[in-house]
N, C-alpha and C positions, 0 to 999 in steps of 0.2 A: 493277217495279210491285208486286212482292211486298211486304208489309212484315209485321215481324214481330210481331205480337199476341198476348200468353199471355191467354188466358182460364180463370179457374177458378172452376168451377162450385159450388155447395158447396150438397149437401142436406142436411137436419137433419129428421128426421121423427118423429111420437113412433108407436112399432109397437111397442108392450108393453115386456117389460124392458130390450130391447137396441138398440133404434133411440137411443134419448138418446148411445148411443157411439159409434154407425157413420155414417160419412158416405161419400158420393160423389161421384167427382171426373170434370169430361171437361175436357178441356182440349185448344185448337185452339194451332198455333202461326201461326196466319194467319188472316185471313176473306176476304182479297180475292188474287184467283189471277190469275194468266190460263189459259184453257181447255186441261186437259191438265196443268196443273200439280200437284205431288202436294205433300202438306204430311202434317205428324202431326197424329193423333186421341190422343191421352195419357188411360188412363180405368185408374183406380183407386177404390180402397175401403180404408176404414181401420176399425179395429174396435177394441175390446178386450176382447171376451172368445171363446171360442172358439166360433165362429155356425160351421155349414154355410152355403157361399154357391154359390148354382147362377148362372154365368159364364154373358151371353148369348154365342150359338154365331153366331160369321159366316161364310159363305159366301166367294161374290165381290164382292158388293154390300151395302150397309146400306139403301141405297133404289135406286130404276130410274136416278136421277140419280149418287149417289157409289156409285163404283166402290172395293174395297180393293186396292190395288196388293200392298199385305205386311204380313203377320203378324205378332207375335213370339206367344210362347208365357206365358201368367200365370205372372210370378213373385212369391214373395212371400218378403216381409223383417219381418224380427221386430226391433224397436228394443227399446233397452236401457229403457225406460220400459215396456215392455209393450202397446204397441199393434202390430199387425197389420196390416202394409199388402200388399195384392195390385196387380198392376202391368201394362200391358199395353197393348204400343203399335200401331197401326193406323196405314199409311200409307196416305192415298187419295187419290184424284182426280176430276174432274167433265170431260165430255167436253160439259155444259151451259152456255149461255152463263144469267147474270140471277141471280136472288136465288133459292139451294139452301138447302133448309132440311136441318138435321141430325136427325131427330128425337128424342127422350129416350130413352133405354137403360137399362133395369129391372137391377135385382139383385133375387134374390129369395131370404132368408135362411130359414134353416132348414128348407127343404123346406116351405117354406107360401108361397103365391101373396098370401095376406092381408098376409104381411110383405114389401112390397117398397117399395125405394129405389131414383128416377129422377134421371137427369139433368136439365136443363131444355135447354128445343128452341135447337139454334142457328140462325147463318145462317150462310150461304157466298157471299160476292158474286163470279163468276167471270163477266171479260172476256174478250172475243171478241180477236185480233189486230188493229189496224189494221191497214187496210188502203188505201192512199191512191189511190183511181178516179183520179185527175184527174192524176196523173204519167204519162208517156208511159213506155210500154216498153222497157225496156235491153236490150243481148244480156246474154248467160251472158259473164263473165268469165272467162277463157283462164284453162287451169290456169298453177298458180306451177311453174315449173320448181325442181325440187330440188337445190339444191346437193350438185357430188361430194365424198365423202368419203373421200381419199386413204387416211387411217390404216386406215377399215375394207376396203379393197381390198386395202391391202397387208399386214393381216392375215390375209384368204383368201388371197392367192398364198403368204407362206410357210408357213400350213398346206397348201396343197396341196401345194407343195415337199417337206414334211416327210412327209407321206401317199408320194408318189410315192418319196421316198428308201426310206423305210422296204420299199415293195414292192419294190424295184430290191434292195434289202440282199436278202429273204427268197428274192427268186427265185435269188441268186447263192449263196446259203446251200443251198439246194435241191438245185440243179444241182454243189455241189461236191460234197454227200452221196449222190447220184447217179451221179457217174462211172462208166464202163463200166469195167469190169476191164483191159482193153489200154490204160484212160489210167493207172492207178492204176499199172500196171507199166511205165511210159511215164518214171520216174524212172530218171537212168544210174546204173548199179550201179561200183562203184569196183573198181578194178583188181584190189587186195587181196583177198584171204578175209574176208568180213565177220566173223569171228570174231578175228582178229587184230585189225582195227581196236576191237573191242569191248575186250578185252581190254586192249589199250595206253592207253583210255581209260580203261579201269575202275583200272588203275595211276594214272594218271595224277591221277583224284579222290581217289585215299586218298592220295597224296603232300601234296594241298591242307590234308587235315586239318581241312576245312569244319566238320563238324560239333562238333570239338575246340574250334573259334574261334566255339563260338556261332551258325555260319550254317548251322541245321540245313537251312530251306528251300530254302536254295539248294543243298546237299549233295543232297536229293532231286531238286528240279529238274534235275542233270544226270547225277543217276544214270538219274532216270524216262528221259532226251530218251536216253543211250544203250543203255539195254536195247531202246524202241521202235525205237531205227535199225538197232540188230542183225535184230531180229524182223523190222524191213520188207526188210531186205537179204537175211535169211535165209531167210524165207519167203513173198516176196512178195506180203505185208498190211499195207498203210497205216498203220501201226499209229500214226507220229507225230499223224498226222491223226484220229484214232480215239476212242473213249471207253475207259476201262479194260474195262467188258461187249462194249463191238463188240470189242475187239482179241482178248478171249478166247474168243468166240465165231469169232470168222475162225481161229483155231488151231484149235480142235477141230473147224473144218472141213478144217481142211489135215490133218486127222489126229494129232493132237501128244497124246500118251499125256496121263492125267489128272493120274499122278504127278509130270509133268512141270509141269504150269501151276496144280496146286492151290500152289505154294509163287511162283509167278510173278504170281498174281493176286492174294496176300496183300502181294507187294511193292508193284503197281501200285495198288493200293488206299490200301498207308499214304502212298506217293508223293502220291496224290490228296487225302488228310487232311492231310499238312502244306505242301502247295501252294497249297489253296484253303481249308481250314476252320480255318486258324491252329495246328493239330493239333502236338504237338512231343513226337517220340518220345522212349524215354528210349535211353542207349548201347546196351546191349546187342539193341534192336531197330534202330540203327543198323547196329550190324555184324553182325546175321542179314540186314539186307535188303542190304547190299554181295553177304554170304557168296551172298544169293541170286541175284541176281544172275551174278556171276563162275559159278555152277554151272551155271545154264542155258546158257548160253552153251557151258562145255566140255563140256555133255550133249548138246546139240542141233548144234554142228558138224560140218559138212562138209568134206570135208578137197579140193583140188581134183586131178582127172586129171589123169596123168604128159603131158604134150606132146608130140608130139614134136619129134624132137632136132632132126632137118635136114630142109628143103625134101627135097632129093633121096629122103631114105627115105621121106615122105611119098607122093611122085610115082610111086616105084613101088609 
């Protein structure tokens, strides 16, 4: 029932030097509503020369009948001819049924009440809803039942999936950085003097000549995994399982002189540089961090108790 009607209003009034330039605009984009409906009020001013213009001030209302739903704020645009337009939109609505009149809206220039420029009065013709008496009563139509949406269900289960893994990972992470002391020593210690076996390994990499073939990384990588298995065999601290700070921090709890792990923790550190930060020592810190290696080991061994011989000297 709406329909769309531009109306433009256009006053021309002669008010001393500057009315022959200025005009005024209202402009409706409807006149016939139904009740509650909101339409624009469009009201500008065009000028060209520089007037003071006093902007009338609305409220909530422009009359008892139109109500202003929404504002915008005047702006104004300067055209490349030198005219002056201010601009400013009014959304409103009538809660009236019957013929609303608009009334005219003043400008009033220069700070003189003398000088003023109006709109001319409109109408508003706003319809009630039909409403048809003589139809008999319906029920309320039953809601529409919403279609299931597979995709988006099976979106929530594998993020929940992925939620639940994710806590199942940090608790198990948790609980391994937590271990009791009697699990941590709960690994079987090998037959051997763990120095021996360090040792035969530590031969065993410089035979490979890793680092000579380019594979600096992996030279460290199994220098790092055997000086930790020494440490954990020797001094039972986790050390494989450890950060390079926890393992030197679990030594100088077991007691292990300074001058012993200040050259131990320079090795596990370059270890950790070219392991993980692409880090690529040059030779000669190759073969200090071996050297370092191989020393801690013959510094820090234990050599094992004589046995004895036979059951029977035992026995007595």
């Amino acid at each position: 029932m709406k329909q769309f009607l531009s109306i433009s209003l256009l006053i021309v009034a002669s008010l001393g030097g500057f009315a022959q330039n200025a005009t005024v605009k209202a402009v409706l984009d409807s006149q016939q509503i139904l009740i509650g409906d909101q339409i624009n009020l469009d009201l500008s001013v065009e000028f060209t020369h520089d007037t003071p213009i006093t902007w009338p001030a609305f409220k909530d209302t422009i009359t008892g009948q139109i109500e202003i739903v929404q504002s915008s704020i005047p702006d104004t645009i300067k055209k490349e001819t030198g005219e002056t337009i201010i601009h400013q939109r009014l959304v409103i609505t009538s809660f009236d049924t019957g013929f609303i009149v608009l009334p005219s809206i003043k400008f009033i220039f220069n700070n003189d009440s003398s000088q003023t420029l109006s709109t001319q009065e409109l109408t508003i013709v706003v319809s009630d809803v039909t409403v048809e008496m003589e139809e008999e009563i319906k029920d309320i139509k039953e809601p529409y039942d919403v279609p299931f949406n597979w995709k988006k269900w099976l979106l929530y289960g594998l993020i929940i999936l992925l939620v639940l893994g994710l806590i199942v990972a940090a608790i198990l992470l948790i609980r391994k950085r937590r271990r009791k002391p009697e699990e941590l020593l709960a690994r079987p210690k090998p037959k051997r003097p763990a120095h021996e076996i360090a040792l035969e390994k530590l031969e065993e990499l410089r035979q490979k000549k890793l680092w000579q073939n380019d594979q600096t990384k992996q030279f460290y990588i199994e220098l790092s995994d055997i000086t930790r298995e020494y440490i954990e065999f020797r001094f039972d601290v986790l050390a494989l399982e450890m950060t390079t700070d926890e393992t030197i921090w679990a030594l100088k709890r077991e007691g292990l002189e300074e001058l012993k792990m200040a050259p131990l923790k320079r090795l596990l550190q370059m270890s950790d540089l070219a392991k993980f930060a692409k880090y690529k020592p040059v030779s000669n810190e190759n073969e200090q961090c071996f050297d370092i290696a191989r020393m801690f080991v013959n510094s820090t061994l234990v050599m094992p108790l004589d046995q004895p011989k036979t059951e029977g000297t035992e026995k007595e």
